[in-house]
N, C-alpha and C positions, 0 to 999 in steps of 0.2 A: 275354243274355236269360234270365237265370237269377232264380227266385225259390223261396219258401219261405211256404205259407201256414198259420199255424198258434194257436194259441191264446195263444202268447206272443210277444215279440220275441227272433229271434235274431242274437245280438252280432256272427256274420261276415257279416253284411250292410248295408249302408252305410244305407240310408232304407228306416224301416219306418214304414206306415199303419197305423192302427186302426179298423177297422171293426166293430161292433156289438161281439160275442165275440171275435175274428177278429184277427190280423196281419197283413197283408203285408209281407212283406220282400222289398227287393226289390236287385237291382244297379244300377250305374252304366247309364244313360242311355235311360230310361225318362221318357216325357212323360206329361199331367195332362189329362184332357178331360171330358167329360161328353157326356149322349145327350141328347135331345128333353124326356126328363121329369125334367134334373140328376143321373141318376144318375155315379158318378164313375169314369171310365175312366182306367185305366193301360195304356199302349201301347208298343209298340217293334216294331221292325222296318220292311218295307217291303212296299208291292205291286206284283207286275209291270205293272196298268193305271193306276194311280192317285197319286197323293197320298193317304198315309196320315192325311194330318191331316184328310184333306176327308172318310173313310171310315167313321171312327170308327163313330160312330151309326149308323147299318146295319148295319154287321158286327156290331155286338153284339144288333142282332135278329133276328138270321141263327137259322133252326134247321137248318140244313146250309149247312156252307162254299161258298161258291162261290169266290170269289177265289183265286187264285195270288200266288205270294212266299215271305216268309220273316218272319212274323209273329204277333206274341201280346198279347191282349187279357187285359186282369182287370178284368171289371166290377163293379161294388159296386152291392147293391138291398136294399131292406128283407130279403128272404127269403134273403138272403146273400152270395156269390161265383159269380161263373161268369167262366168261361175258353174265348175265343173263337181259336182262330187261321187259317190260312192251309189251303185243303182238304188239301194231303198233308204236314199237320205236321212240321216237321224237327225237334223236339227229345223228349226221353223226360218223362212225368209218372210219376209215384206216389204213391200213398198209403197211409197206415197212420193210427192212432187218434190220431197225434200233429201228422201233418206231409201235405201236400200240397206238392210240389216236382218241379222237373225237376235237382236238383243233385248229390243224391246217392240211390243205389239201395236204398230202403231199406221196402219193404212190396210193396202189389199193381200190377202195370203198366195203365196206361189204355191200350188202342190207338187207336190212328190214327183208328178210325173212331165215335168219342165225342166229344161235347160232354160237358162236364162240368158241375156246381153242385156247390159247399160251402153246405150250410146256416148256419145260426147255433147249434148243434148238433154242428156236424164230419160230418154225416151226407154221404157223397157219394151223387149222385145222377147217371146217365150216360143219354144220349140216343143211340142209336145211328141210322148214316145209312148210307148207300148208299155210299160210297168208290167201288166198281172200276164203272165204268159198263160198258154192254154191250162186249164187244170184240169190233171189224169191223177186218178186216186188209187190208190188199193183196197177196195174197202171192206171193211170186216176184218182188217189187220191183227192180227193178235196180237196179244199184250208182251209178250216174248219177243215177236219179232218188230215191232216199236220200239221196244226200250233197245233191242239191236241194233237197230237202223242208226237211232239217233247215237248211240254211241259212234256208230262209225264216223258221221256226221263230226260229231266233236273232236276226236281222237284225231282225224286225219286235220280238221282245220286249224288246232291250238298246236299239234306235232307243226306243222306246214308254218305256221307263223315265226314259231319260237324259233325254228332253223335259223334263221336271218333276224332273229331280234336282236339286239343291241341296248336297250333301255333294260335298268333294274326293273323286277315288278312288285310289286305292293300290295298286301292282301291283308284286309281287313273283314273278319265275320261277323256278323252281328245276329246270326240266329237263322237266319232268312234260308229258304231251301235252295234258292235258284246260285248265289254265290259259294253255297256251301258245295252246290253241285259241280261248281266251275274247278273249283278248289280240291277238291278229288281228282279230278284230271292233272292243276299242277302238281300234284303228290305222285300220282301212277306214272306220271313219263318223267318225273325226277326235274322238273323244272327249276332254277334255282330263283329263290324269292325270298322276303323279307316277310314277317307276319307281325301286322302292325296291331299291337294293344293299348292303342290310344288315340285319341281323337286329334287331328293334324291341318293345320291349315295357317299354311305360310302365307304373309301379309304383301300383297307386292299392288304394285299402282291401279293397274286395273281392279284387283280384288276390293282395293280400298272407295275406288271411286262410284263400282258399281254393284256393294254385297247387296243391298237392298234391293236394285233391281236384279238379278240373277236370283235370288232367293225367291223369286215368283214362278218362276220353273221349279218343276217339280222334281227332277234328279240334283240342284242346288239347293236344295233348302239345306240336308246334313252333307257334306262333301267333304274330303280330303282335299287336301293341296300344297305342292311341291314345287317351289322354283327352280328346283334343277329338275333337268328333264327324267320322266320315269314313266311308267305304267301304272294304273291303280285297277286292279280284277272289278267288275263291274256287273251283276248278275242283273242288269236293267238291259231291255226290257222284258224279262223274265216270265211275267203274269200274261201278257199279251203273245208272245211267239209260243208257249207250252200252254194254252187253252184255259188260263184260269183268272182271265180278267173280266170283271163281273157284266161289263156289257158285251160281249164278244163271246164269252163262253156260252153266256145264256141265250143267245142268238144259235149257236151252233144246237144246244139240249131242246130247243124249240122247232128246230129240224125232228128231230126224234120226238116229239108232241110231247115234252117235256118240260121242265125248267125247275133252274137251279131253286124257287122260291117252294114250290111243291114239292120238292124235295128234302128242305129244310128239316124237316119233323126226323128225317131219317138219320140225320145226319151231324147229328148235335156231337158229339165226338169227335168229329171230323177237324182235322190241321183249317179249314178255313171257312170251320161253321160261322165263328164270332165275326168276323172281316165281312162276308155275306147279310150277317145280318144286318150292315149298315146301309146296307143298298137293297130297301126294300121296296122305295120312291121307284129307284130306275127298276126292278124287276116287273112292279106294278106298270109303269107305263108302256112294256112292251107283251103286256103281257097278249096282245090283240095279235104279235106278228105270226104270221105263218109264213113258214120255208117248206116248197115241198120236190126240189131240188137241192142236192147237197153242195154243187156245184155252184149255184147260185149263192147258199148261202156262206159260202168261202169267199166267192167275189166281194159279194158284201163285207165279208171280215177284212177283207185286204183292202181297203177302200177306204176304213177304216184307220186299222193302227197301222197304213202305210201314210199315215198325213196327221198322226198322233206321236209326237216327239217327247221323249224320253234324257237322253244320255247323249250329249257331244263331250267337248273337250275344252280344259281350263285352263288356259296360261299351259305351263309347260309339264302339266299332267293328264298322260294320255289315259281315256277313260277305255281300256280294253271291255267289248261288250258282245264276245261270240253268241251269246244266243237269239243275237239279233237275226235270225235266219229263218228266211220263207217255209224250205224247203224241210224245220223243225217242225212246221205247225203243220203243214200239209200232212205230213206221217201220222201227226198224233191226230189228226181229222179224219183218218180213216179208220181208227179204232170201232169197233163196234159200242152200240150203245152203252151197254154195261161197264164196259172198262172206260169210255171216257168219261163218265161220272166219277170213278174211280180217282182217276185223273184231276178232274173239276174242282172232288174236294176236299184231293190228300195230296195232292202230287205224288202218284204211285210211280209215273214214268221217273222222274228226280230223284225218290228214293231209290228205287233199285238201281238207279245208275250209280248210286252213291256207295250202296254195297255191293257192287262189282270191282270198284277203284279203289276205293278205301273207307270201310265199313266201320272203321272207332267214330269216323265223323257224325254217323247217325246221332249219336248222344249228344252231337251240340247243338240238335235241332231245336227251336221252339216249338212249345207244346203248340199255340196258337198262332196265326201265322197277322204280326203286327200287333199281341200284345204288349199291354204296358211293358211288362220285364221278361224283353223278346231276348236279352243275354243271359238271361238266366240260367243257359246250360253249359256254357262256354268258358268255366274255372279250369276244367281239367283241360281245355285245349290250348290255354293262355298261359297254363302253368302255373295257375294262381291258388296255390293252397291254404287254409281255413285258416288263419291266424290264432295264436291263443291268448285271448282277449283277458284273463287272469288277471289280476294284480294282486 
């Protein structure tokens, strides 16, 4: 889902439009639409309620997002460009006097909480809206009815997608909890998919012209990639919406006069002792903050990994990424103390959801969560039997 809009055409982009003064450049697999009064819509990605094709025209008279997913509009109008997406945008824009793009970092960041317009001019112009809606908690939620919650959560929005999918999907494991978790759910509702046991990545013009830049993001660096159109299961951004990314969780355990570094001693066992241990700089440096509002310090977490991008979309492979979803973290931020540490340093909610759907998966967990040989449990799920190496 990558583009570049600017005064010129630029040559590492595959199909570029002209509008008025204007270029769009844009990547592989990107559709052609229009709204009510012809104006020209470029599209990609998906909605979690919808058919994107049926949406188009509304979303682009949207002056605040509503919709969820993983999607990006560029409308063309006499008065110029604007740029529609999905309300907690997953990927980064900028701009300077030359360029407007999400590809590479290169002037002033737009957040999250902006609609944008290019003039005919290059003049940007930004709308700003409401993102963080009131926050109402339940708090002291039990650990039973969290891992219930957010199942329904899931169940109803991967059910609600798939009705109306049309793209094969692609699922690749590599050990990790947050995909393994996603991946139970394709199993339990019988979704039909592909389970890919190899590393994949088809060569097409964009890919070629810009692996080294994209490989600076950090959902590109290991990627699948399909030039015909499909889905690939995406358990990004996982650590961050289920409470276990090392600046954001430790902000929430520091509400509860905590934190994950004082902890450490107890916890050596734990799915994400080692991973923790890396980040003892940034635990150290927050270690002064005090939250003594929980409310508060969720605004802060949203404020946060709502302007921390993650996971868009490649050429003509769609990155499916359900747990990108507010309303996952909110639930699990109402836990009581004790279970969200639980939480913090095992992914308890992710496990038991994992043995409610389908419970063989547990054994292809990594012991550690990003060691070295994170596949290391994953023979018996790939089908890969011990060869007898004799002669």
């Amino acid at each position: 889902m990558f583009f570049n809009i600017s005064r010129y055409k630029q040559d590492n982009f595959p199909l570029n439009y002209y509008h008025n003064n204007l270029v769009i450049n844009l990547d592989h697999g990107w559709s052609k639409g229009c709204d009510d009064h012809n104006n020209i819509i470029f599209y990609k990605g998906y909605l979690d309620q919808y058919p994107i094709d049926d949406m188009i025209a509304i979303i682009s008279q949207q002056q605040e997002p509503l919709y969820t997913g993983n999607f990006c509009l560029i409308k063309c109008s006499d008065d110029g460009i604007s740029i529609k997406t999905d309300r907690f945008r997953s990927f980064p824009i900028w701009y300077n006097e030359n360029n407007l793009t999400n590809l590479v970092n290169n002037g002033q960041s737009i957040y999250t909480d902006r609609f944008i317009t290019l003039t005919n001019e290059f003049e940007l112009k930004e709308t700003k809206f409401n993102l963080i809606d009131k926050i109402v908690l339940n708090k002291n939620l039990s650990m039973d009815n969290c891992v219930n919650h957010i199942d329904n959560i899931l169940t109803k929005k991967i059910s609600k997608f798939f009705a109306t999918n049309k793209l094969p999907l692609h699922v690749f494991l590599s050990g990790g909890i947050d995909t393994t978790t996603l991946y139970s759910y394709i199993l339990k509702l019988n979704i039909p998919h592909v389970l890919v046991n190899y590393y994949h990545t088809d060569l097409d013009y964009f890919y070629l012209k810009n692996h080294g830049t994209i490989g600076k993001f950090w959902g590109y660096r290991q990627i699948h990639h399909w030039t015909k159109p499909c889905l690939l299961l995406s358990g990004a951004p996982g650590d961050e919406y289920t409470v276990r990314s090392p600046t954001t969780a430790n902000m929430l355990l520091k509400y509860y006069d905590t934190s994950i570094d004082n902890l450490l001693d107890q916890k050596k066992d734990s799915l994400h002792y080692k991973h923790f241990m890396n980040y003892l700089e940034l635990f150290k440096s927050q270690s002064k903050l005090k939250f003594k509002y929980l409310e508060y310090t969720i605004r802060q977490w949203l404020n946060i990994i709502l302007n921390d991008y993650h996971h868009w979309h490649l050429g003509s492979t769609l990155s499916y990424t359900p747990l990108r979803d507010v309303g996952i973290f909110k639930t699990i931020a109402s836990l009581s103390k004790d279970d969200l540490i639980k939480q913090v340093f095992d992914s308890e909610i992710q496990k038991e959801l994992i043995k409610k759907n389908a419970p063989h998966l547990i054994e292809c967990l990594s012991f550690d969560k990003n060691t070295d040989n994170f596949m290391e449990n994953l023979t018996n799920i790939y089908n890969l039997p011990l060869q007898d190496s004799t002669v």
